[in-house]
N, C-alpha and C positions, 0 to 999 in steps of 0.2 A: 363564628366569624373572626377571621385576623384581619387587626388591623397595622399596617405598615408604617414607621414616623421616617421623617429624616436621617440623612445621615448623622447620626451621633459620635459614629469612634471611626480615627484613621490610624492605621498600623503605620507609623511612618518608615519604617523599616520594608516591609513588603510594599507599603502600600496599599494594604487591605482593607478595604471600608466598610464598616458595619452600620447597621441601621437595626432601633429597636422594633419588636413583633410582639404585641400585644391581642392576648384573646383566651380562651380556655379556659380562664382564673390563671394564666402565667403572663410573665415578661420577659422577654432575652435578647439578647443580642446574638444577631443573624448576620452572617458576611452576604454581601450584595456580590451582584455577577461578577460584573466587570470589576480592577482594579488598574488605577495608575499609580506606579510610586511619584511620590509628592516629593521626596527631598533628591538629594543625591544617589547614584548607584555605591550599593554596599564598597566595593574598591574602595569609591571614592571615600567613603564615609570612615573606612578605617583609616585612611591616607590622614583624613581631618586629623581621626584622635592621635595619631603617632604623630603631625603636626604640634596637636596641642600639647601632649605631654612633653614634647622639647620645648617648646614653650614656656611650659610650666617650669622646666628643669631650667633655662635661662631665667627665667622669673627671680626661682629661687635665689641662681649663682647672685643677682643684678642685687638684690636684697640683702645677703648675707656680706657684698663684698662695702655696702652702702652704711650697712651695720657698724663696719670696720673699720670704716672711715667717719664716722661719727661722734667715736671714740673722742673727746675731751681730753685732755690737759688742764686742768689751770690752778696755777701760781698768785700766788700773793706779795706782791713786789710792793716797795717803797721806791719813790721818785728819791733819788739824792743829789744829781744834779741835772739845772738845766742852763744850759749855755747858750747864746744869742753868736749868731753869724749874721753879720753886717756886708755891704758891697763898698765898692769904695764912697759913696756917696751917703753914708751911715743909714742906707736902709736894710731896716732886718730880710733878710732872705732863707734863713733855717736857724733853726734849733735844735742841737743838739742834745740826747734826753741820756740823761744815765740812770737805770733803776736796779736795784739787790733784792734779792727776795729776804722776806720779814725774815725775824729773827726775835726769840724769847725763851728764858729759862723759867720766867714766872710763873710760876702756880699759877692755874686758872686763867692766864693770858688765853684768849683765842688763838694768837700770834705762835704761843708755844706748838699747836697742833700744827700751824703750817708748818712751823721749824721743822718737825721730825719728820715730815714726808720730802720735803726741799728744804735741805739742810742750806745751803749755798746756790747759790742764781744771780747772773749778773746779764743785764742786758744793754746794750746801747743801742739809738736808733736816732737818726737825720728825718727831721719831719723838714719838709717843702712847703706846707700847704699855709697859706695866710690864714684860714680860716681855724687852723686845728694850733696858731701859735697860741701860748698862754692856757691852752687846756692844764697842761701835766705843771706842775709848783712844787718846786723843792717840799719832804716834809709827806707830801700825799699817799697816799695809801691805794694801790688799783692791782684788779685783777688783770691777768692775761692770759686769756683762752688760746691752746695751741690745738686747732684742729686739723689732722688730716684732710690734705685735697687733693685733687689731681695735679698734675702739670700745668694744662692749660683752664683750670678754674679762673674763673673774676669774681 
């Protein structure tokens, strides 16, 4: 006596459905009559994967160009001056920030390591913001990250 079970396997590729057959002292899987394919026509299904490996290849390019740009800089500056811009009416409205990158000849300074990778660095910079006056103080010690960005980043 065989006995017949459910559909167990679909060939998604053809579409070809098998169902296990059990009897004899065996088990196997047997294709059933009829078949419908279940996914897409082959066409289409190659069309997918040459889709997905451009895809894939954009992936990559979006990845490695993102890599690139993530690329750091950073400097170890001293604050050496900060200058105060007043309106007519003596209230502060910017500050003007001057910073040099450290500098040391000292044995075992930390400072000496930055010295030798940025020997010299000067940067000046007009803060606006009421909120960010009095951060930076003559004397300070601060890093500054330069990183890659696009154009229109915020």
């Amino acid at each position: 006596m065989k006995v017949y079970g459910d559909v167990e396997r679909v060939n998604l590729a053809t579409g070809e459905r098998f169902r296990r057959v059990s009897g004899d002292g065996e088990s196997r899987l047997v294709s059933c009559c009829d078949h419908t394919r279940l996914g897409p026509g082959i066409e289409r299904e190659r069309e997918m994967e040459n889709n997905a490996a451009d895809s894939v290849g954009s992936l990559v390019r979006e990845l490695q160009r993102r890599d690139a740009m993530s690329a750091a800089l950073r400097l170890k500056m001293s604050v050496n001056s900060v200058k105060i811009v007043a309106d007519t009416n003596g209230d502060k409205t910017q500050e003007e920030i001057g910073l040099n990158a450290v500098y040391s000849n000292e044995e075992g300074s930390a400072n000496k390591q930055w010295s030798k990778w940025t020997p010299a660095a000067s940067l000046t910079m007009t803060i606006s913001n009421p909120q960010a006056f009095g951060k930076l103080l003559p004397g300070q010690f601060v890093f500054v990250d330069l990183t890659p960005c696009d154009k229109d980043s915020i």
